[in-house]
N, C-alpha and C positions, 0 to 999 in steps of 0.2 A: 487474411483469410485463414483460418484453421482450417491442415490439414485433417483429410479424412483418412482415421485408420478404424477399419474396421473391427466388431466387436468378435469373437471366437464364434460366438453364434450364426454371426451372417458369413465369417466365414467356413464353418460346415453346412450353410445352407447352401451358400455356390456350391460345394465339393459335392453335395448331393445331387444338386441341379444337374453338374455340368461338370466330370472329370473335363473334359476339353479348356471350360472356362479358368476353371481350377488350376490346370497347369500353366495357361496366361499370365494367371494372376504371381504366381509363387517366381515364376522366371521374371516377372519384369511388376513385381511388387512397387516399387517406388515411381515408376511411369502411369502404372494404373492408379495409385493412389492420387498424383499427380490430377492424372485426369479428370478422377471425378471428385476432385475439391473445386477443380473447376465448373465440373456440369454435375453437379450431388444428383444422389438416387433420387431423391422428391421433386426435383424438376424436371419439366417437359423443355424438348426443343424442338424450334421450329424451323418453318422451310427458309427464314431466310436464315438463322443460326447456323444451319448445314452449311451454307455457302461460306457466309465465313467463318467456320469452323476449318470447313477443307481451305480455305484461303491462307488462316493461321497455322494446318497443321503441316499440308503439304510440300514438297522442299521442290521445288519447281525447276530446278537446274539444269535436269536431261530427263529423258524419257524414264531411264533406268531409277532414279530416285522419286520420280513422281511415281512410281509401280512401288516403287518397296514403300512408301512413305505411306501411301493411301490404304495397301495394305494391313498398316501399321495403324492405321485410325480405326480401318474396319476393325481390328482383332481387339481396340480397346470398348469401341463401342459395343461389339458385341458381348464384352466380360459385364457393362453397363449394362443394358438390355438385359441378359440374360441374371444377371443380378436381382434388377429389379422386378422381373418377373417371379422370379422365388420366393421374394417377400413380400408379394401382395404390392410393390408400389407404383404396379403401373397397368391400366386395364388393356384389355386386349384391341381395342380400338386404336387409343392411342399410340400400342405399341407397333402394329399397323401401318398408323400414319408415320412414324418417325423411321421403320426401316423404309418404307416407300418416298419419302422425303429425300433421305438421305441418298438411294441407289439414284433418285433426280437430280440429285446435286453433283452426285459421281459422273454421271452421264452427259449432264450441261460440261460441267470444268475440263471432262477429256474430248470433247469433241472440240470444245475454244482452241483447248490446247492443240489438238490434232491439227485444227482447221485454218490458225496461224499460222504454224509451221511450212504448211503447203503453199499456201498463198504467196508467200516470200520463195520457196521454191519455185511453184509455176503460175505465181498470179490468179488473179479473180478469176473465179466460174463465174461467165453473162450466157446470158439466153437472152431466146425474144420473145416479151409477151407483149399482144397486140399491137403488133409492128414494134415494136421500140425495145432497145438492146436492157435487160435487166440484169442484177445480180443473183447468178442461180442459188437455189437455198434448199437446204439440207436439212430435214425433217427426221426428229426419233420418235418414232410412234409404236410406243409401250402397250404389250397387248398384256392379256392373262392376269395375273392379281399386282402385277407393277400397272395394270392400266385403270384397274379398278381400285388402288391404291392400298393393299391389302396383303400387301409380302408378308410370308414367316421367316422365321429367324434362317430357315437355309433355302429362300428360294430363288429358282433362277430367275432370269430378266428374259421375257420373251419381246423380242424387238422386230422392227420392221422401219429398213429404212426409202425414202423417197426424196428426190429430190426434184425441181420445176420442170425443166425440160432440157432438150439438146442444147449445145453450142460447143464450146472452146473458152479456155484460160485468156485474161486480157494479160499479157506478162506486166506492161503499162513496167512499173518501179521496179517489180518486185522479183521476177523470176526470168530465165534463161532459156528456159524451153515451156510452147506451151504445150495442151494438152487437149484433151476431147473432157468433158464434165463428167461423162460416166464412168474414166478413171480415174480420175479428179474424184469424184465421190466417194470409188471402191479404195481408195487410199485410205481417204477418209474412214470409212466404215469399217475396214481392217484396222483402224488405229486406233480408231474408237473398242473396239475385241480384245485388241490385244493388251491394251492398258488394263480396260475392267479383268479378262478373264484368264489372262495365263496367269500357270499357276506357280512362284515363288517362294522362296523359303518361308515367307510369313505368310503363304497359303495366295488366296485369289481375293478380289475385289469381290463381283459376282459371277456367276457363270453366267452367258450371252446366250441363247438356244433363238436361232434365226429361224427354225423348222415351219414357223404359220408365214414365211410371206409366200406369194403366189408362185407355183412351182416348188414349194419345197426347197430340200436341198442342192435341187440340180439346178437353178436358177441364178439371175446374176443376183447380187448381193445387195444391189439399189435398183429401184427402177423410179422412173420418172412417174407423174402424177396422171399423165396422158394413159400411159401404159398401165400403173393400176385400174385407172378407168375403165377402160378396153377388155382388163382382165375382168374384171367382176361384172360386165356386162352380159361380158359371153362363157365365163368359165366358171367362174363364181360358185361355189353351192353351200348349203344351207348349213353342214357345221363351220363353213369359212363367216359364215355370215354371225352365227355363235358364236365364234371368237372373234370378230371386230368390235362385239356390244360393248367390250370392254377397252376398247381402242383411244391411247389419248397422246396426244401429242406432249412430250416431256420438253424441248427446247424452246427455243423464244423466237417464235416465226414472224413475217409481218402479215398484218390482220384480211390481205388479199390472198396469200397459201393458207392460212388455217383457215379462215372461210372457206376457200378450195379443199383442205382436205376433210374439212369437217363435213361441206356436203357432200361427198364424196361416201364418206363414212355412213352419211343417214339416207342417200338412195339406196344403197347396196343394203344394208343391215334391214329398213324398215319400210314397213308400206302405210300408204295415209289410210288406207281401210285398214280393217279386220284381218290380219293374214291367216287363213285358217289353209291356203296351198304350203302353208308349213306344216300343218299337222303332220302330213305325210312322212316327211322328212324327219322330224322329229321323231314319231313313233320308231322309224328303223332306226334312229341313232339312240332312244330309251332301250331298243332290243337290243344293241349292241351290246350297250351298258350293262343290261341283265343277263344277256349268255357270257361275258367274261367274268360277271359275278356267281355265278352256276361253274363255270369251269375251275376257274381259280378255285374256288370257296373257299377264298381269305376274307374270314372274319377280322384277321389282323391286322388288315388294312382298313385305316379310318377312312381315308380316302374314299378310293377304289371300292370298297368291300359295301354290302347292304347296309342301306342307312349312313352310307358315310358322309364326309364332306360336299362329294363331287355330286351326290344324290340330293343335297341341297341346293348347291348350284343350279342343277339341272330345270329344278322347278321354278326358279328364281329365273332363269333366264331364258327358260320356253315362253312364257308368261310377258316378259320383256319383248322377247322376238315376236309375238302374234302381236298385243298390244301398242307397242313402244310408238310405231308412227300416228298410231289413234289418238292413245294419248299421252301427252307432250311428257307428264313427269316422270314417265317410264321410259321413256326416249333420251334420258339424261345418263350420262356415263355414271349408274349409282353403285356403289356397294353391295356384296350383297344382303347385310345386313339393312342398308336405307333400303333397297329393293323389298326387303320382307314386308317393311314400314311402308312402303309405298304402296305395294298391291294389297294389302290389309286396308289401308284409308281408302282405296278405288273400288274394295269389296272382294276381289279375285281370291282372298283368302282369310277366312273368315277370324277372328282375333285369338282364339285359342289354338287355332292352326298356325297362326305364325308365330306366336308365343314360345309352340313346343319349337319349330322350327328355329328363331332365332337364338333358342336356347340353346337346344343343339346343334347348333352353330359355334355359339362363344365356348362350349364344353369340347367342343372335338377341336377347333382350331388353339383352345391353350392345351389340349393336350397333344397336338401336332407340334406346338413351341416345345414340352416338353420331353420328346419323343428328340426333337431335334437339338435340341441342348445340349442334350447327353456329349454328344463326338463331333458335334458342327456337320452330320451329315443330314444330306438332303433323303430324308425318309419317312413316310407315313405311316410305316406297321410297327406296330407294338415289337416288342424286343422279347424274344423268346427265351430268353434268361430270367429265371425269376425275381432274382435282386435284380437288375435294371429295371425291371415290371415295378417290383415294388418301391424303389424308390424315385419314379414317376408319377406311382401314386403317392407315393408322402408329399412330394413335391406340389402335389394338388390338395393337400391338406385330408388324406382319406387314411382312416384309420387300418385298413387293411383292404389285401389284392379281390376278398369277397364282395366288399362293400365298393369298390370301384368298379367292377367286373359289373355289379347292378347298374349302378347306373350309368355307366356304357351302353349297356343293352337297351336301358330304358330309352335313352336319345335314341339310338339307331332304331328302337320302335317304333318310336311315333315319326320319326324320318320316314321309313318307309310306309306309312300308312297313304299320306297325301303323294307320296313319289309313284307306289303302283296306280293311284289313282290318274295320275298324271299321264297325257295325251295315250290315254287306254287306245288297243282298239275299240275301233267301231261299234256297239251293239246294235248295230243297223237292222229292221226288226225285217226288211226283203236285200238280203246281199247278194242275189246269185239270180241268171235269167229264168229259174226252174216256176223260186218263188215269185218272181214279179207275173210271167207268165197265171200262175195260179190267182196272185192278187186282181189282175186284167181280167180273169174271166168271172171272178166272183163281182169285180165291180159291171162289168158290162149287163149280168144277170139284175142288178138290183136300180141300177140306174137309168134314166128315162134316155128314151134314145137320141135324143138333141145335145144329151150330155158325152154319151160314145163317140157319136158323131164327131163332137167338136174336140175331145180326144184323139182320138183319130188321126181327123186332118192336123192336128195340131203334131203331130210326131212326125206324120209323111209331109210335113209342109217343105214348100222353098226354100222355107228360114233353116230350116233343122238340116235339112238336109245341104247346104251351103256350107254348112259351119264344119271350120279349118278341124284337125283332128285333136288337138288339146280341149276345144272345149266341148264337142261333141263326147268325147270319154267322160270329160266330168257329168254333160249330162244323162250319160249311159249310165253314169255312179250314182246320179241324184234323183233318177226317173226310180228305180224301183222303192226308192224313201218314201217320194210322192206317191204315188199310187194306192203305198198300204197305207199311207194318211187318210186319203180320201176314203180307204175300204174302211178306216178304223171311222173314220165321221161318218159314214153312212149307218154304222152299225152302232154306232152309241147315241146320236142325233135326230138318224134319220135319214132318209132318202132325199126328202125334200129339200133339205138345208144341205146335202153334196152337191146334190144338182147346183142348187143356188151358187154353189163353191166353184162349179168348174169354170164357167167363164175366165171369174176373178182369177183365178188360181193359173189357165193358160195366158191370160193377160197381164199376171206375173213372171211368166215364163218366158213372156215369147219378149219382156223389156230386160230381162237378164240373162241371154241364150251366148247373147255376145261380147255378154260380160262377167263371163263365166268362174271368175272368182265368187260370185254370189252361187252358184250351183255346187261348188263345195261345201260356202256354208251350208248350206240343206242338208247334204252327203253327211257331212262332220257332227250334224246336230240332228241325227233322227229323232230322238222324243221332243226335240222344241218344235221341228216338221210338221210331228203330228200338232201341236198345240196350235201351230199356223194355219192350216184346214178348216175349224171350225170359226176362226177370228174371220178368212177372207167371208164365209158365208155371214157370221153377222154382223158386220159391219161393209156397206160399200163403201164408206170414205174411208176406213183404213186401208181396204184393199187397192181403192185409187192412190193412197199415197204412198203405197210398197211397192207397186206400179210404176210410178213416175219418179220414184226415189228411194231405190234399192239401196243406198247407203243405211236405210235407216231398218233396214231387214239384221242387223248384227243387235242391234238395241232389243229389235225383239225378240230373236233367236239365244239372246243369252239371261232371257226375261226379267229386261231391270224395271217390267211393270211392279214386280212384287213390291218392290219399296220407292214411292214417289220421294224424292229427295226434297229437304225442308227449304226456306230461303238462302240459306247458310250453304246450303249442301249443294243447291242450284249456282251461287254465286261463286265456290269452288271451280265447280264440272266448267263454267263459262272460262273464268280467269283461266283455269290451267290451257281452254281449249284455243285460247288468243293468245299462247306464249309464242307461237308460230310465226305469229301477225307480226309485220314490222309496223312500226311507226309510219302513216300518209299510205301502207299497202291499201288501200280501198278498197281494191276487188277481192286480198284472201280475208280482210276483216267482211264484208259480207257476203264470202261462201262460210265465214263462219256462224253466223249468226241467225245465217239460217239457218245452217244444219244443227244448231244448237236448239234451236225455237223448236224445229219439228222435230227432231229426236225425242226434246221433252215432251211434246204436244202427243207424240204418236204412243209412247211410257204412257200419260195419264187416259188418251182415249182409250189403251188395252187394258186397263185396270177398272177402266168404266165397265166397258162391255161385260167385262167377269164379272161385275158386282163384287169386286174389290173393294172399294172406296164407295164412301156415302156423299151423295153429289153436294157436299159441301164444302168436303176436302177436294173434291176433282176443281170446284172453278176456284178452291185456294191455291191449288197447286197449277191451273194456266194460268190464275193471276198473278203468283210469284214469278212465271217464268215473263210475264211479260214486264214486268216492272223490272229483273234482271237485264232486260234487254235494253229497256229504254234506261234505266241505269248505266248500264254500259256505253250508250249511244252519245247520250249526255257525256260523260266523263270523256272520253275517244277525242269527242267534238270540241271540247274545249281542251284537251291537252294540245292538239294539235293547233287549232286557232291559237294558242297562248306562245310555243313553238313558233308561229309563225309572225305576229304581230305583238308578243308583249301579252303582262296580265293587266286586265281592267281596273280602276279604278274602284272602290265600293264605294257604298253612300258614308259610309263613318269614316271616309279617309285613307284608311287602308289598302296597301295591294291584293286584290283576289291571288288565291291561289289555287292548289289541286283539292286543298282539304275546304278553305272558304271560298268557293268560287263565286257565291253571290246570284247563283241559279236554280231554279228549281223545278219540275213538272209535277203539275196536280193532273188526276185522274178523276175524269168524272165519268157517269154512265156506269156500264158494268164491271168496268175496270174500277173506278171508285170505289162502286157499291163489294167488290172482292167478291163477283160473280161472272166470270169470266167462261165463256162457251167458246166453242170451236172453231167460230167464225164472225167472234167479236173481233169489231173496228175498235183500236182505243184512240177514248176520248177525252181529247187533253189540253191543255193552259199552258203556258211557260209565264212564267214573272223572274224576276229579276231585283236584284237589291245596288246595283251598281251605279257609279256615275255616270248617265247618257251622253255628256259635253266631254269631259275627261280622255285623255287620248291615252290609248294603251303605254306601255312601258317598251316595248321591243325596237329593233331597227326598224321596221315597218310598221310607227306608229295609225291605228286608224279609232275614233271617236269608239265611247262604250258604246254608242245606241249599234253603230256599226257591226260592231263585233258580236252584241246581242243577237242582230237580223242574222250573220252569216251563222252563228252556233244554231240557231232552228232549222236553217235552210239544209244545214249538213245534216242534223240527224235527221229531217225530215227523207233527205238522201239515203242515207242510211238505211234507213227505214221501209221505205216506199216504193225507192229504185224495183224497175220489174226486172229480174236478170230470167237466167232458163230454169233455174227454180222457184220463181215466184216472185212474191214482195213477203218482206219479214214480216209486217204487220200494217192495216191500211190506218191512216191517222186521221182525224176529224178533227179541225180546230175551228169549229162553229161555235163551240159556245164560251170561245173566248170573246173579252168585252166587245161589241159592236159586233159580234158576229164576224161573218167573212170581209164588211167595211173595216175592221179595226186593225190595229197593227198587230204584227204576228208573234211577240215577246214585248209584254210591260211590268212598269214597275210593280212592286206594292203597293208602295202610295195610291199608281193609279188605280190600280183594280180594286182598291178600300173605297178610293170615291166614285168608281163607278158602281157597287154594289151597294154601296149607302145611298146613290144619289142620283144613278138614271136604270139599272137594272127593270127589268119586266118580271112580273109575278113569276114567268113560267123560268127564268134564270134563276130565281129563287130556289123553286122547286127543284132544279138542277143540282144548285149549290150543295142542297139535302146529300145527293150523293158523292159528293168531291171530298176527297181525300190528296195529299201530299204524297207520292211514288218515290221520286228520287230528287236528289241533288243539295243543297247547302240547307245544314239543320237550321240555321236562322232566317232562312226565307220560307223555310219547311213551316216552323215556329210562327211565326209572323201570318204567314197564309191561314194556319189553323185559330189563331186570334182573332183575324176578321172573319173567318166563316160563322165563330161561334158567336160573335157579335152582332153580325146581321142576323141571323136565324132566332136568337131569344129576345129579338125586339118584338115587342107590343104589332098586332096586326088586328084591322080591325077580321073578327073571326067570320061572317058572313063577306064579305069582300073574297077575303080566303076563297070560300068555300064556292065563290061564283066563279072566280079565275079558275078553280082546279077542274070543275065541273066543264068549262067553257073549252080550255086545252084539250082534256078527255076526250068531248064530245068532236072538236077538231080532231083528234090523231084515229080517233074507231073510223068517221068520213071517209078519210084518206088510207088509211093500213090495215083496215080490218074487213072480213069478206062481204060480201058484197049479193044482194038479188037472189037469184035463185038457188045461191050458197047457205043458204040459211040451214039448211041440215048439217052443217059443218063447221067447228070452231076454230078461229085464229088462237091458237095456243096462248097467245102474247098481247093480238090489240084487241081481239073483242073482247066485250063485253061479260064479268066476271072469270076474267084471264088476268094473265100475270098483269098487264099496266094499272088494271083496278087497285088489285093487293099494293104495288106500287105507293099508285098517285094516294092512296086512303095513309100508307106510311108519311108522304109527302107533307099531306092537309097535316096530319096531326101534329108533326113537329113547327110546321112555318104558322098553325091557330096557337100553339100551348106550350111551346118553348120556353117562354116568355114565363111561363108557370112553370113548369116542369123543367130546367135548363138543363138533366141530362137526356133530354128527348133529343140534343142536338151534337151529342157526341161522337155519336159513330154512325156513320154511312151506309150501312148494309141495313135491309130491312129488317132480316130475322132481328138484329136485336135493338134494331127499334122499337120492334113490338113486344122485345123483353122487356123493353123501361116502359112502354104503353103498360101492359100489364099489371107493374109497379101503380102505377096512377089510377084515377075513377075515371077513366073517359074509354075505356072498351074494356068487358070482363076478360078474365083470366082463358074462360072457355072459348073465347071468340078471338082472343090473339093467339091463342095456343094450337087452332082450327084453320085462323089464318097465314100461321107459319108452314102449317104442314102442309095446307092446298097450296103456297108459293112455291116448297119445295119438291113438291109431286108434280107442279106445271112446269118448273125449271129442268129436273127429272127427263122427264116428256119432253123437251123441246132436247135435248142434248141428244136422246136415242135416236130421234130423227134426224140426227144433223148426223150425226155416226152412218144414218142410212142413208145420207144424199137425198133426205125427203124435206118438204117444207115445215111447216108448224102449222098445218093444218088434220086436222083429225075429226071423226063421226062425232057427233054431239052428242049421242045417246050414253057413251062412258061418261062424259063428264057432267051431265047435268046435275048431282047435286052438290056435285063442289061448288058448278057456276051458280049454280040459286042461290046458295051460303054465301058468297061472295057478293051478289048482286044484293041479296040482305042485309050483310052492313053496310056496302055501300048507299043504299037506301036510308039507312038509320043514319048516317050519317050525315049525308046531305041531303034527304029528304027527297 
């Protein structure tokens, strides 16, 4: 290997960098050169390269040379590091990862080394978990930017140690006297300090800053995992909670303590809702931040100062803390750079916000590396010398102290734009009892007195007045928001529609008084309050369902109506929301599934109600969500059946797997047709491609047909199960072959010969809407081959047209109104209603398919009658007539279902759509 000596240029680019590095290099020239022909500037190293690196470098002998030796690696690595920083050959991520690597690597080898030592002095730490004697274990859990993996060149290691619980030393081989664990550990934990942090002639390892574990400094120096518990239960608060987010375990525990400390770490830090009893919290530690930046007014501090580094954290990790237990990928010990990346993809910050932000990010923290480079000290302010100023800008490649000096300022501008923005106060538009007082008597004046009334009692009730004093203050906090909501709906709306509002609106109240984390969000979120007022009055099923499930009051308070998320974007928000979910958990996979369904269900009904969305994209987007479900359902249901019995058999031979599983569900009805309403059942088939006879693969072999029956039965489970929120979605499997006689999952094969070979006209016309939702592309494939098969066969055309007629005239009999209802139309079965427009789409494909064979492409009406159109068999003006009276009846049937009313309506609105409608269906079959 040719040594490395470097060229005069890179070496006055060190001496630029780094007087400190510089003088490294020139006293022990032939060591450093040594080193890094070993590890050259253009190569990275990794976590396990550190281990054995310290293995190779360190002289292991006594304590004394394991101190000087390690020292002696830092002070080369650092000449490396700070090297390659000055030349462009190393990005700031990476150089991140490798000081954070390595202070892991330093921290695992002195604590083995510590913890040997001991052991042989006073023998094994046991304890007792669950009755039986164990080996106690000793946890380093790295907070601050070693926890978030993200050290600069001089920072310190905030640590915190833990270990299982009480006992005593076994001396058993090894030791002479024993001891109690918790001096056993404070050994430990001193030796581990002393190795990294005192300071020797080759300087220190890193400095150890113990100040975040519980108690501070005055505290013991370990505690047990019982006792952190204890602590954060009852002591805990919200900046301790701040700095845990970045909380990680550095040593190699067994997978029963890190599961303990891990959830440990995510009760205390996060909550499964919304946390918005953080706001509070937060805002006074944002004011903190800003009156030390007022006092000081050190600009000089990138850190500390406006717009600095910690003003990016800040945002980065308010955002984590409210969020993080909601949702899962912000619950992940991330960066704060992935964090930017994170809440950017979740929306919380929109892409030119986190753009400016991660930029100045990467711009302040390389010039904190080069701030610190200069003398190895741990410092954030600019150096008030102008040559040290100016050659930390050369260092960053800027032509002079004016042109750096800009865009400095520039970062720190757009830093603080989104950080004042960040958990502001309140704009609460009633904050004080003066104004609510004032809002009560103007609404009392304008609203009907049934509405007062029920105000009223509704404040002096049992309930309000029972409630413990935490939640009662919040809804002293949240009562004056409500109030000028209602005053502000009366006065832009109307009278009529608050009234309408008050019930719903105390019938929201009185299901979230006692679960008064939801009376904050209100308090937290005045203008989306007011947005909430006029939604309870026009809709009663949304009102009912923010009622019964206040969880889903965060979705609409932070209005992710505005943008319905596409398939992609649904199958995201799902996947990330099951990261939680273990494998066979049953019960949190269906609290999740609902709250997925209705979260999305309750987004696309708010975006109706607005006249947001044209009701084409609303039943696109509840039919995406349901087809994510039963996607989900499907997948769930065979990973774990395959888990537990082996994968199937396919018909070509092959083993199924996750990707070929050899399953699939078709959607028919309005799930099919990609017309999905509010309180569609979907209607569904499962076929299969697999060996029936063929016995799984697994230790608990059982037959494919077996394993077939149990995957329906499970997601039928899944699916159907009633818990106290509901059923995810109600399931129909009628119009699979034989109906309710037939088996509940069959082949291809079979269901090609049943629809060739005993099907009834009216499963035909079925078929018309069936479409393939989820599961194995070649059964997907396959299914959409025979539908288009059967559908463009030759039929005799009057046959057609008596069967379509004959069904019709059956379902108006049975579903449609009836006798003295005649002044009133079924939206949907009578007569020149939606099943007309329907059954006439129906006729035309199963008569003319056969002529026309893109007549049988696609499932949905509208553009059935786009390809009608195309053809001579209905003018242009009459499918163009019939689309729009399908989508104005569909329309109409959703606003009603938003009002908890049926599909019935006055016939005097509709009659000349129905006579247009009852017109070609007359021309058509006469």
């Amino acid at each position: 290997m040719t040594m490395f000596i470097p060229t005069q240029i890179q070496i006055d680019t060190l001496k630029l960098a780094s007087p400190f590095a510089h003088s490294i290099y020139l006293k022990k020239t032939a060591e450093i050169q040594a080193f890094i022909t070993n590890h050259p500037l253009g190569c990275g190293l990794t976590t396990q390269g550190f281990d054995r690196l310290i293995d190779d470098f360190v002289d292991q002998v006594n304590d004394e040379r394991i101190m000087a030796t390690l020292r002696q690696l830092r002070q080369r690595l650092m000449v490396r590091w700070i090297w390659q920083d000055a030349l462009g050959m190393i990005t700031l991520e990476t150089l991140m990862q490798e000081l954070s690597d390595f202070a892991n690597a330093c921290i695992r080898f002195v604590k083995n080394h510590v913890y040997h030592g001991l052991i042989q002095r006073y023998g094994v730490p046991m304890t007792m978990v669950n009755g039986r004697k164990r080996v106690d274990e000793f946890a380093v859990i790295a907070m601050g930017k070693l926890g978030a993996m993200e050290l600069n060149l001089s920072s310190d290691i905030d640590l915190i140690f833990v270990h299982k619980g009480a006992g005593e030393t076994d001396v058993g081989q090894f030791g002479k006297k024993s001891i109690e664990n918790q001096k056993f550990m404070t050994h430990l934990a001193r030796g581990i300090i002393r190795l990294l942090d005192e300071v020797l002639a080759d300087g220190f390892v890193f400095r150890a800053d113990m100040r975040l574990r519980p108690w501070g400094d005055g505290s013991p120096l370990v505690m047990t995992a019982t006792a952190l518990e204890k602590y954060f239960n009852q002591h805990g608060r919200t900046w301790e909670r701040f700095a845990w987010l970045k909380a990680r375990v550095v040593n190699d525990l067994s997978e029963e303590f890190l599961d303990t400390l891990s959830d440990l770490r995510k009760s205390f830090v996060y909550r499964y809702y919304i946390d918005y009893s953080a706001f509070g919290a937060l805002r006074e530690m944002k004011s903190l931040i800003v009156a030390q930046q007022t006092q000081r007014q050190d600009l000089d501090n990138i850190k500390l100062g406006v717009g600095g580094i910690r003003d990016i954290e800040f945002i980065v990790q308010s955002f984590m803390l409210i969020y993080g237990g909601h949702q899962a990928a912000l619950g992940e010990n991330l960066s704060c750079l992935d964090g930017i990346t994170a809440l950017m993809r979740f929306g919380y910050l929109d892409a030119d916000e986190a753009m400016d932000l991660a930029n100045a990010y990467r711009f302040l923290r390389r010039l904190e590396h080069a701030i610190q480079a200069r003398h190895d000290e741990q410092t954030q302010k600019l150096p008030q010398d102008e040559q040290e100023l100016l050659a930390i800008a050369s260092v960053l490649n800027f032509e002079s102290l004016e042109e750096f000096r800009q865009v400095l300022d520039g970062h720190r501008q757009r830093v603080s734009v989104p950080f004042d923005r960040m958990i502001t106060d309140r704009q609460s538009p009633a904050q004080n009892m003066k104004e609510m007082t004032s809002a009560w008597q103007e609404l009392q004046e304008c609203l009907n007195d049934d509405s007062v009334r029920l105000l009223k009692e509704f404040y002096g009730s049992k309930l309000v007045k029972s409630l413990e004093a935490e939640p009662k203050s919040r809804l002293d906090a949240a009562y004056p928001i409500i109030m000028h909501a209602l005053l502000e709906h009366a006065k832009q709306d109307g009278v009529a529609q608050a009234d309408l509002a008050v019930p719903r609106l105390i019938a929201l109240l009185e299901s979230i008084c006692r679960r008064s984390i939801y009376l904050v969000m209100l308090a937290e979120n005045p203008n989306a309050t007011i947005a909430l007022v006029p939604m309870l009055s026009a809709s009663r099923w949304i009102a009912q369902e923010l009622a019964l499930y206040p969880m889903l009051l965060d979705n609409f308070l932070q209005k992710r109506y505005l943008h319905l998320p596409n398939k992609d974007e649904l199958a995201d928000i799902l996947r990330q929301s099951l990261l939680r979910v273990e494998r066979f958990d049953d019960e949190g996979y269906l609290a999740a599934i609902r709250l997925f369904k209705k979260t999305q269900v309750l987004a696309v009904a708010s975006a109706d109600v607005l006249g947001l969305r044209h009701i084409m994209k609303v039943s696109d987007s509840l039919t995406f969500i349901a087809e994510m479900v039963l996607e989900s359902a499907l997948y769930r249901a065979f990973d774990e059946l395959a888990a537990k019995h082996g994968y199937p058999l396919r018909q070509n031979g092959e083993r199924a797997s996750h990707v070929h599983m050899g399953f699939a569900i078709i959607g028919y009805g309005k799930l099919g047709g990609i017309e999905m309403s509010y309180a569609s059942d979907l209607d569904v088939v499962f076929l299969h491609s697999i060996n029936e006879q063929a016995d799984t693969d697994g230790a608990k072999p059982v037959s494919g047909m077996k394993f077939a029956s149990r995957l329906v039965q499970k997601i039928l489970s899944y699916l159907t199960t009633q818990t106290r929120d509901g059923r995810v979605y109600e399931l129909d499997m009628r119009l699979r072959p034989s109906g309710n006689a037939g088996v509940m999952i069959g082949s291809v094969q079979a269901f090609e010969r049943y629809q060739t070979q005993k099907a009834w006209a009216w499963e035909h016309q079925a078929l018309v809407r069936a479409r393939g939702v989820a599961g194995d592309a070649s059964v997907l494939s396959a299914f959409d081959d025979i539908r288009q098969d059967v559908l463009i066969k030759w039929r005799d055309i009057e046959q057609v047209r008596t069967d379509v007629q004959q069904m019709r005239q059956k379902m108006q009999s049975h579903l449609g109104t009836q006798g003295d209802q005649s002044h009133q139309f079924h939206l949907k079965q009578d007569f020149g209603g939606l099943v007309d427009i329907e059954f006439l789409a129906q006729f035309l494909v199963l008569a003319y398919a056969h002529q026309y064979p893109n007549l049988a492409i696609w499932s949905d009406n509208v553009r059935i009658f786009e390809e009608v159109a195309k053809t001579d068999l209905l003018s242009d003006v009459w499918c163009e007539k019939l689309t729009d009276t399908y989508l104005l009846l569909r329309k109409a049937t959703h606003e009603l279902a938003l009002s908890d009313k049926k599909a019935i309506v006055d016939d005097e609105a509709w009659q000349d759509s129905r006579a247009f409608v009852c017109q070609v269906w007359q021309s058509v079959f006469g």
